[in-house]
N, CA, C and O atoms as a GROMACS GRO file, in nm:
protein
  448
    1UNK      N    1   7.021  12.334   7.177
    1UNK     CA    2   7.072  12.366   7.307
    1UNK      C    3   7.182  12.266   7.342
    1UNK      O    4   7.168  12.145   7.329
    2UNK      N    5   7.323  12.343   7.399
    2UNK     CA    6   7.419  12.206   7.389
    2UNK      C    7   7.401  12.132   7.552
    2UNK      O    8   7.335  12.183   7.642
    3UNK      N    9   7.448  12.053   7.558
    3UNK     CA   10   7.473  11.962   7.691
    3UNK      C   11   7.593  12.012   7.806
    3UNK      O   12   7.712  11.985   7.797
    4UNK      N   13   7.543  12.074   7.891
    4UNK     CA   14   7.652  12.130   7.965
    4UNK      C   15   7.708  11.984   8.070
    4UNK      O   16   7.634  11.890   8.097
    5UNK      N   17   7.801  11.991   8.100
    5UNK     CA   18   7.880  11.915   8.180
    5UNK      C   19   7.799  11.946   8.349
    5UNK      O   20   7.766  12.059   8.384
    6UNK      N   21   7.781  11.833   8.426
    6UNK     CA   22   7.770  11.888   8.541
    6UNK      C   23   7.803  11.926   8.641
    6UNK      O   24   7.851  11.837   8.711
    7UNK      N   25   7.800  12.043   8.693
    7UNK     CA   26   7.876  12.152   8.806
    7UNK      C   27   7.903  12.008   8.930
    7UNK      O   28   7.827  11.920   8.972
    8UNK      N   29   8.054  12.042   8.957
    8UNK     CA   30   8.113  11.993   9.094
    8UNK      C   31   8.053  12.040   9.185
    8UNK      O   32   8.053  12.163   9.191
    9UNK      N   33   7.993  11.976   9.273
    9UNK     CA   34   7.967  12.001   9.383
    9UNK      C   35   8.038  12.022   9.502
    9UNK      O   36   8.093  11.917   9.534
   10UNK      N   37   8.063  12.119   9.587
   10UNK     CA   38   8.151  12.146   9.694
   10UNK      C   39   8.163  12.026   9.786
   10UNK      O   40   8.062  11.956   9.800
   11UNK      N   41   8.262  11.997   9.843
   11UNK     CA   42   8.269  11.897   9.916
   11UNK      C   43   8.181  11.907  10.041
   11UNK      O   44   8.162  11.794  10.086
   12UNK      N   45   8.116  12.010  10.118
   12UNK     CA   46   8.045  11.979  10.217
   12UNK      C   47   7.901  11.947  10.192
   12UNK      O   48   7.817  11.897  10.267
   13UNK      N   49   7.890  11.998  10.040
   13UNK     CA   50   7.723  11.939   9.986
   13UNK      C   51   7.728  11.758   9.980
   13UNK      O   52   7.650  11.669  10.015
   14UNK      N   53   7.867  11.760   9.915
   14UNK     CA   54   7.882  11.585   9.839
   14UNK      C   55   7.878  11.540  10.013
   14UNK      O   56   7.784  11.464  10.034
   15UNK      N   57   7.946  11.566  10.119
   15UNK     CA   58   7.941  11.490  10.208
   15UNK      C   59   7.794  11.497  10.262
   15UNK      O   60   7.739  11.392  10.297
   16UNK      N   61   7.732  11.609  10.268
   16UNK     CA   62   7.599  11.601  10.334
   16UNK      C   63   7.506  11.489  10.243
   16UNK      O   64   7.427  11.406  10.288
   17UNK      N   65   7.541  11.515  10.110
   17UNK     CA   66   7.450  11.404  10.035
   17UNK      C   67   7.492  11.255  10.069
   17UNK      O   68   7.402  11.176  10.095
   18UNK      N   69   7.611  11.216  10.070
   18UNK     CA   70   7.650  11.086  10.120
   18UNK      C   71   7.558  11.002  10.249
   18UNK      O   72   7.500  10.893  10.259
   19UNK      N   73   7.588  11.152  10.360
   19UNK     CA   74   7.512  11.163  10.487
   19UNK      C   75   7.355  11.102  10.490
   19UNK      O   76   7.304  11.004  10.545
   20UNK      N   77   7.316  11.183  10.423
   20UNK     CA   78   7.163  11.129  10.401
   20UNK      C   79   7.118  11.058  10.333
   20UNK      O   80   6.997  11.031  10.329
   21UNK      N   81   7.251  10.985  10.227
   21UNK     CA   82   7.195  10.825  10.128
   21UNK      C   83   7.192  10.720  10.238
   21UNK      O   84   7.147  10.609  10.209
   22UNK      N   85   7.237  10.744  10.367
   22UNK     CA   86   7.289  10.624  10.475
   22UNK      C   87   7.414  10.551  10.427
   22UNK      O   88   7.430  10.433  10.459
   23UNK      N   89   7.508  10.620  10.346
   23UNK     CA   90   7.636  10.546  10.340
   23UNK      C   91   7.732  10.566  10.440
   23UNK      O   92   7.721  10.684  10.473
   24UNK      N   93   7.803  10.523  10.493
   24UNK     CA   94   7.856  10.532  10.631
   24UNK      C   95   8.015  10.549  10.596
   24UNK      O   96   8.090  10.489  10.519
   25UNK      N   97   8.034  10.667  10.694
   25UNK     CA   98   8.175  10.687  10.627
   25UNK      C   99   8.303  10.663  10.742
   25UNK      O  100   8.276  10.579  10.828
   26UNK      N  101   8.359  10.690  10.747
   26UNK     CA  102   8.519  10.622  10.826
   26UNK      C  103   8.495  10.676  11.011
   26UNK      O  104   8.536  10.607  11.105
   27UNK      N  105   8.442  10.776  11.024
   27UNK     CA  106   8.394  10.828  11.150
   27UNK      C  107   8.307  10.725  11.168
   27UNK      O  108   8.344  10.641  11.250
   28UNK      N  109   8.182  10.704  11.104
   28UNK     CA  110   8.063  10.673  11.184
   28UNK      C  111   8.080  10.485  11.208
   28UNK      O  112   7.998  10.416  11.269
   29UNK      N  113   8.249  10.420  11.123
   29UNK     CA  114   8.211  10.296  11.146
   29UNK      C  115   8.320  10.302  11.256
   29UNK      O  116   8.329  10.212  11.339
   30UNK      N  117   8.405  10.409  11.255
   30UNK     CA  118   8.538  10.368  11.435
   30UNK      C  119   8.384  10.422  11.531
   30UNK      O  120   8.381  10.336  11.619
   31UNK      N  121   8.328  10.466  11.542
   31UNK     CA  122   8.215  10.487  11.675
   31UNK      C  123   8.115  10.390  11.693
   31UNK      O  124   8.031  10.403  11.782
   32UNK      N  125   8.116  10.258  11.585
   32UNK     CA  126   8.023  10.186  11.580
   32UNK      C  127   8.144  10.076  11.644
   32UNK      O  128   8.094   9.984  11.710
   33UNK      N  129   8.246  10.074  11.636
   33UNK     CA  130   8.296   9.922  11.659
   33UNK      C  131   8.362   9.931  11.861
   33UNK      O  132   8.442   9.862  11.924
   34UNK      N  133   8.279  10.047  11.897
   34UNK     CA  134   8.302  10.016  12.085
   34UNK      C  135   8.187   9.953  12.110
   34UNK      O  136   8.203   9.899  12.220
   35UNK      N  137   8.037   9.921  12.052
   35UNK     CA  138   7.965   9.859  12.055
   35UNK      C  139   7.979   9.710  12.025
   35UNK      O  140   7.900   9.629  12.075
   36UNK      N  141   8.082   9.672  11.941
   36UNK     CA  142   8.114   9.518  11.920
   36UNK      C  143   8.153   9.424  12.030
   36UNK      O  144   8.231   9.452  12.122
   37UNK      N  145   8.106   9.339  12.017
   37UNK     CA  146   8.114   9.247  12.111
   37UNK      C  147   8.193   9.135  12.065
   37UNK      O  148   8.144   9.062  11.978
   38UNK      N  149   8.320   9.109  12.115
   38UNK     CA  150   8.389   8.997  12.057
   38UNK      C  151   8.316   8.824  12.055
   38UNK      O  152   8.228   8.786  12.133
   39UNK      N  153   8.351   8.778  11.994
   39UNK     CA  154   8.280   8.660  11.947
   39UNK      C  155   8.396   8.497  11.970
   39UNK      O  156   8.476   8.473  11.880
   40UNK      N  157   8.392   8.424  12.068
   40UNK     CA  158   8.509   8.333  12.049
   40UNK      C  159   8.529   8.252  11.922
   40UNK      O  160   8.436   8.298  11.855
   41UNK      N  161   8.557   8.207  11.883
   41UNK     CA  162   8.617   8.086  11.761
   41UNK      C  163   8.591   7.974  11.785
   41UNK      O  164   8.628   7.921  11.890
   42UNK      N  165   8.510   7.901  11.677
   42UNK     CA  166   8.438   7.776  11.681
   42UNK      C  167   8.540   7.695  11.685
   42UNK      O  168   8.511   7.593  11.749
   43UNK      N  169   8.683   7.696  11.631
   43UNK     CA  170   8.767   7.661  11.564
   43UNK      C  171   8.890   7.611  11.709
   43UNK      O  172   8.975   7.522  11.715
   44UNK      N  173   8.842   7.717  11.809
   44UNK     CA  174   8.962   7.680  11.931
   44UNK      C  175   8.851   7.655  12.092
   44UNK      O  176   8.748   7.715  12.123
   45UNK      N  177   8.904   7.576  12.144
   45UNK     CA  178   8.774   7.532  12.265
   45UNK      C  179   8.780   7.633  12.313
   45UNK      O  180   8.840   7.729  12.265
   46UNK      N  181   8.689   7.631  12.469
   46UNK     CA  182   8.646   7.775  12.539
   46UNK      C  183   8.734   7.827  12.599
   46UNK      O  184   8.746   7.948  12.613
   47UNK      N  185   8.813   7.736  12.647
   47UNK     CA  186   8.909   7.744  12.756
   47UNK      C  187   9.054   7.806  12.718
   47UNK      O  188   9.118   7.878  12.793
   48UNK      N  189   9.095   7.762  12.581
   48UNK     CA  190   9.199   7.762  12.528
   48UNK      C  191   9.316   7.621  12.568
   48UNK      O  192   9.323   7.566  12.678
   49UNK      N  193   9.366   7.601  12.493
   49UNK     CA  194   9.456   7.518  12.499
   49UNK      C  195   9.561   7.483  12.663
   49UNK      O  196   9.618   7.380  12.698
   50UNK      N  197   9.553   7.597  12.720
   50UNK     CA  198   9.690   7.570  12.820
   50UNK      C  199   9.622   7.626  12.935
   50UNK      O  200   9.671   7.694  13.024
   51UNK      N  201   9.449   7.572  12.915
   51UNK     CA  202   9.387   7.611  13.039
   51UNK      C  203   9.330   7.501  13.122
   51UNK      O  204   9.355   7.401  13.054
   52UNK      N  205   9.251   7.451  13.256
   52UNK     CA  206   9.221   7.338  13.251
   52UNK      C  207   9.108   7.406  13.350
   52UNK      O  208   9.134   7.526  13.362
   53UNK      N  209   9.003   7.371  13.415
   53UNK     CA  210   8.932   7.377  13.534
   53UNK      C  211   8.905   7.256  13.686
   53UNK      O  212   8.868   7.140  13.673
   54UNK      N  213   8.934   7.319  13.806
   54UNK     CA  214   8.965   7.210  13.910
   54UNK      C  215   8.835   7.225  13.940
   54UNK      O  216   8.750   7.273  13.865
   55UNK      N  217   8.816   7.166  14.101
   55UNK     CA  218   8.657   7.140  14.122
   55UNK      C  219   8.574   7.238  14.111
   55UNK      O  220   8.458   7.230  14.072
   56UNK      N  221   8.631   7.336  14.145
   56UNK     CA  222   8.568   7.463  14.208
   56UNK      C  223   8.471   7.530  14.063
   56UNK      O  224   8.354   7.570  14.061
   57UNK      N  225   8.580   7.523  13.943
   57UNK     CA  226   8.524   7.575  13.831
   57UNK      C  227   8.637   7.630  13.806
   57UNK      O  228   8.659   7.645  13.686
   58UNK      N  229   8.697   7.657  13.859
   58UNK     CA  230   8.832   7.821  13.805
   58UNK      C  231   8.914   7.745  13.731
   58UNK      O  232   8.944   7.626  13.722
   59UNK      N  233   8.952   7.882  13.662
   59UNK     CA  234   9.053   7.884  13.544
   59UNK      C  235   9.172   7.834  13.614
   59UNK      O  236   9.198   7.917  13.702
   60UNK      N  237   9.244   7.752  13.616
   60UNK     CA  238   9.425   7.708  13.636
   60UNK      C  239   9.457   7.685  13.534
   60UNK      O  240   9.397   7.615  13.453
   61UNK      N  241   9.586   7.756  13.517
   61UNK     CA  242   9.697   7.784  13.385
   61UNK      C  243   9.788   7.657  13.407
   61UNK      O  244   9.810   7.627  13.524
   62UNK      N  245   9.857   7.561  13.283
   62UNK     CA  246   9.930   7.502  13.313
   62UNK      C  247  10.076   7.543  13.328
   62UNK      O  248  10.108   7.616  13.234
   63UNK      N  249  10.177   7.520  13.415
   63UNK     CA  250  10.349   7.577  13.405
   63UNK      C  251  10.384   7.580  13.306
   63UNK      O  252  10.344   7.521  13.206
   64UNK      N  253  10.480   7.663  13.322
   64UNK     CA  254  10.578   7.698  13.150
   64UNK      C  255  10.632   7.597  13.163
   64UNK      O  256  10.674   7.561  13.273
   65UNK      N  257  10.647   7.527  13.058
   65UNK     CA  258  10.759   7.426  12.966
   65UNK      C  259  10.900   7.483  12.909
   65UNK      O  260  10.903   7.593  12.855
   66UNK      N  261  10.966   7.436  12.919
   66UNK     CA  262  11.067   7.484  12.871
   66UNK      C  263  11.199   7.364  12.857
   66UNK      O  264  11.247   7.290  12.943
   67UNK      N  265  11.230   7.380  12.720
   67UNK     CA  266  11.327   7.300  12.685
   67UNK      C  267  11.482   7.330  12.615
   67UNK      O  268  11.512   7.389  12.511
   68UNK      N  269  11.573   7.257  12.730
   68UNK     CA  270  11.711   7.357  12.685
   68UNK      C  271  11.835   7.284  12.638
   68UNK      O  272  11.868   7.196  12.719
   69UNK      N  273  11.908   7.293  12.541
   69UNK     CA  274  11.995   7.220  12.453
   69UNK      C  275  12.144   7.345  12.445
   69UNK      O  276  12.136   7.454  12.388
   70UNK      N  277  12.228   7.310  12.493
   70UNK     CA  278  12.367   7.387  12.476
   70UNK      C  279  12.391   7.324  12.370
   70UNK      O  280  12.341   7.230  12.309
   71UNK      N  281  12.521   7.430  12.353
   71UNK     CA  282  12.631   7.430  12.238
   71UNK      C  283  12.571   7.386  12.139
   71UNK      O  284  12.606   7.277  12.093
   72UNK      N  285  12.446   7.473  12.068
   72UNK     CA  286  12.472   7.510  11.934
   72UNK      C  287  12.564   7.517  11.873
   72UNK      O  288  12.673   7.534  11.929
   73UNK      N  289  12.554   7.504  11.721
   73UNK     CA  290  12.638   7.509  11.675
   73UNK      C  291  12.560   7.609  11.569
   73UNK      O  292  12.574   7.539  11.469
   74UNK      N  293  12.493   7.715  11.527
   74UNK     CA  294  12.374   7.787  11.497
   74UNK      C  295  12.392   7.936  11.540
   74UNK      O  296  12.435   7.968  11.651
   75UNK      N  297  12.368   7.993  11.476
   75UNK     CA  298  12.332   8.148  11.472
   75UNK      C  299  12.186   8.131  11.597
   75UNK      O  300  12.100   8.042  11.592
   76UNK      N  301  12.195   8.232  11.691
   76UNK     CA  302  12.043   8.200  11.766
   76UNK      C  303  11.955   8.300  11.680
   76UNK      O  304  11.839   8.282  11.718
   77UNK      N  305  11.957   8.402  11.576
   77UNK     CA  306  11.860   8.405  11.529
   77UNK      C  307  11.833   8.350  11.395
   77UNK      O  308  11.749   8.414  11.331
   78UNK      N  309  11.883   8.248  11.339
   78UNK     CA  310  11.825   8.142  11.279
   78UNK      C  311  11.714   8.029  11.332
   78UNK      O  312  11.624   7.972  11.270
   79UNK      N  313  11.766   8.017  11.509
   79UNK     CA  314  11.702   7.897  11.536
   79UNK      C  315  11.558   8.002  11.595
   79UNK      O  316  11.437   7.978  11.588
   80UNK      N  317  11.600   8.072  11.627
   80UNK     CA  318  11.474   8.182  11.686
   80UNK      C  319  11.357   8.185  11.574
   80UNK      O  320  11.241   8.168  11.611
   81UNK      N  321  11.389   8.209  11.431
   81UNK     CA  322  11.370   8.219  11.364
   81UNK      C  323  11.218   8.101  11.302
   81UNK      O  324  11.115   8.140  11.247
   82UNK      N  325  11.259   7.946  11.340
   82UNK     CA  326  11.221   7.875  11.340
   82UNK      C  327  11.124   7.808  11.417
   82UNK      O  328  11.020   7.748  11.390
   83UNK      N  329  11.208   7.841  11.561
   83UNK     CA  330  11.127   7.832  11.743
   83UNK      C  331  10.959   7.946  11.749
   83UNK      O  332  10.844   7.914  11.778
   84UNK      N  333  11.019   8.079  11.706
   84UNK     CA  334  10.918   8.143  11.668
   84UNK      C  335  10.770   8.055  11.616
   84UNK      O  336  10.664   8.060  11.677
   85UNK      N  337  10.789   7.994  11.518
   85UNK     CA  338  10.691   7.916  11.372
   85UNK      C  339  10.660   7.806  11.495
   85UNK      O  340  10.538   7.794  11.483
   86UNK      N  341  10.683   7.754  11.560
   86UNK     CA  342  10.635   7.647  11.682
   86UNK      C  343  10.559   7.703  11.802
   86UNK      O  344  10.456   7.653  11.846
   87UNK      N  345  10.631   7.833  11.859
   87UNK     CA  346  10.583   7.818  11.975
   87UNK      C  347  10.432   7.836  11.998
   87UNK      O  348  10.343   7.862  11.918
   88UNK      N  349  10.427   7.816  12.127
   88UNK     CA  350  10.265   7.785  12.173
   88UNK      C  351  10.166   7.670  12.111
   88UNK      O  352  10.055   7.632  12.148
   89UNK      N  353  10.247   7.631  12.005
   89UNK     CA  354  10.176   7.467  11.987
   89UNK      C  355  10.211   7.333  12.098
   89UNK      O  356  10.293   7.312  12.187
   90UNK      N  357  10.079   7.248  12.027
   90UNK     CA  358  10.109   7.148  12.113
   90UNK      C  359  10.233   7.081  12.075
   90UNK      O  360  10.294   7.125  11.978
   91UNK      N  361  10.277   6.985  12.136
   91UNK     CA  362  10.413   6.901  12.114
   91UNK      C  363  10.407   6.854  11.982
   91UNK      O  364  10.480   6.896  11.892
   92UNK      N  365  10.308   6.752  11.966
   92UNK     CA  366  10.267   6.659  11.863
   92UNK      C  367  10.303   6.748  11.763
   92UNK      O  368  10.402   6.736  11.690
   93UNK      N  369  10.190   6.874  11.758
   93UNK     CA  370  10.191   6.967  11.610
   93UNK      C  371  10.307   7.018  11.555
   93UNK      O  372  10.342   7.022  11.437
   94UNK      N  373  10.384   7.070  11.698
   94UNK     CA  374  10.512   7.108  11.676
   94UNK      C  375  10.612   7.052  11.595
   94UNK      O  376  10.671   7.108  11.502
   95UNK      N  377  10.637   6.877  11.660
   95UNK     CA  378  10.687   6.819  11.574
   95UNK      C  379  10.694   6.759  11.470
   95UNK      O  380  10.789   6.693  11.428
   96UNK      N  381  10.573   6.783  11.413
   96UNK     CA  382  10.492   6.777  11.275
   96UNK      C  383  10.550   6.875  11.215
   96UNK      O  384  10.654   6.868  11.148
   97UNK      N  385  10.498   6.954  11.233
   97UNK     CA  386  10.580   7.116  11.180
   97UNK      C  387  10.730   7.146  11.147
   97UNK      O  388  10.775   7.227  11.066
   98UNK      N  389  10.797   7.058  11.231
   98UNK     CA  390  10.915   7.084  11.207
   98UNK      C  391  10.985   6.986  11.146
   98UNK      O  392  11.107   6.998  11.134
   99UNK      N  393  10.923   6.882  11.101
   99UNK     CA  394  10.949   6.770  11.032
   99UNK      C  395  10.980   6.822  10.882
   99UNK      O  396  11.066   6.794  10.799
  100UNK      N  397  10.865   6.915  10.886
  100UNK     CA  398  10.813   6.927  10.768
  100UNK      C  399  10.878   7.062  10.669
  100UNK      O  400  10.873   7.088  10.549
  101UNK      N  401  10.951   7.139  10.808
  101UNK     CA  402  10.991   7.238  10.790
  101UNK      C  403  11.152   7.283  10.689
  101UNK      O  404  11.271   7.279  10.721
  102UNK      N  405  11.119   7.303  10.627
  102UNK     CA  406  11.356   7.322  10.550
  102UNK      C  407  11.412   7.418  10.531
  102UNK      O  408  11.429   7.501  10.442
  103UNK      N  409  11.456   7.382  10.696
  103UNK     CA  410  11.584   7.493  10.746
  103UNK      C  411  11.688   7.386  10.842
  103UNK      O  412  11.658   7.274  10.881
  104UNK      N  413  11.726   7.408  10.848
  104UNK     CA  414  11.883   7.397  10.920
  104UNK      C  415  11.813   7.376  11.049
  104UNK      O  416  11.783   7.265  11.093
  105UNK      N  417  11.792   7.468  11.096
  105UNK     CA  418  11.763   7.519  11.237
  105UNK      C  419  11.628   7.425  11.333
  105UNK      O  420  11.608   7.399  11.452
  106UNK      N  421  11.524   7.384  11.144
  106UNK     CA  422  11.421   7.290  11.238
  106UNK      C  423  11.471   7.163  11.268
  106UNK      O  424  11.393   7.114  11.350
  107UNK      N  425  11.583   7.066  11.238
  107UNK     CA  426  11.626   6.942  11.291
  107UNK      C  427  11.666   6.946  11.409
  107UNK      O  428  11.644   6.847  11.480
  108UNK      N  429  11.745   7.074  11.471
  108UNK     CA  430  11.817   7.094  11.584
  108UNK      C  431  11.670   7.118  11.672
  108UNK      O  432  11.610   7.023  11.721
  109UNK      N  433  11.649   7.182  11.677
  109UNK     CA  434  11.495   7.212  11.720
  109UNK      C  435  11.393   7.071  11.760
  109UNK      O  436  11.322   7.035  11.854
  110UNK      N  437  11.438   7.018  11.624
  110UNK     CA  438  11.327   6.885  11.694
  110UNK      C  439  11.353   6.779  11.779
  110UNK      O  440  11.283   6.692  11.832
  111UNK      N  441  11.521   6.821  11.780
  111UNK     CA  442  11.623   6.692  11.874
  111UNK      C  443  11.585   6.757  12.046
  111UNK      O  444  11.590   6.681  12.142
  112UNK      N  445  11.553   6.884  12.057
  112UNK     CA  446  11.512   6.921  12.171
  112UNK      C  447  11.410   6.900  12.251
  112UNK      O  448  11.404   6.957  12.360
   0.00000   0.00000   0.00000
């Protein structure tokens, strides 16, 4: 008796069998992730960096910083380019970063 090959199964059998091994397919994990609960990062404090709390308890944001240098001599999206890779760090890191950085654009950057 020879060895027959085995018959394909229609795709709504193969999915029903999937169904009932408990393998979970692309539907059932987007309807599982409105149940997730985000989790903060051990890695950054509670508050975040550019937050502080007064007596009361509440959140106060610190003012924008902002630092401004004319007459480039620079393409602004070169230096953008670079400003990008900094922003929202602290000072210190920043200028670590850009120490460290080789472009054109991070020396001008760090004179600011």
């Amino acid at each position: 008796d020879m060895l027959r090959p085995a018959a394909v199964a229609p795709s709504s059998s193969l999915h029903q069998l999937i169904r009932n091994a408990g393998i979970s397919t692309t539907r059932s994990l987007l309807a599982a992730d409105d149940a997730m609960v985000p989790v903060s990062s051990p890695l950054s404090s509670p508050l975040g960096a550019a937050e502080e709390t007064d007596r009361k308890g509440a959140v106060v944001k610190r003012t924008k910083v902002q630092a401004i240098k004319k007459d480039i001599k620079q393409s602004p999206k070169k230096v953008n380019l670079v400003a990008k890779l900094v922003r929202g760090m602290r000072v210190e890191d920043a200028l670590l970063q850009l120490q460290v950085t080789v472009k054109r654009a991070a020396k001008t950057l760090y004179q600011v």
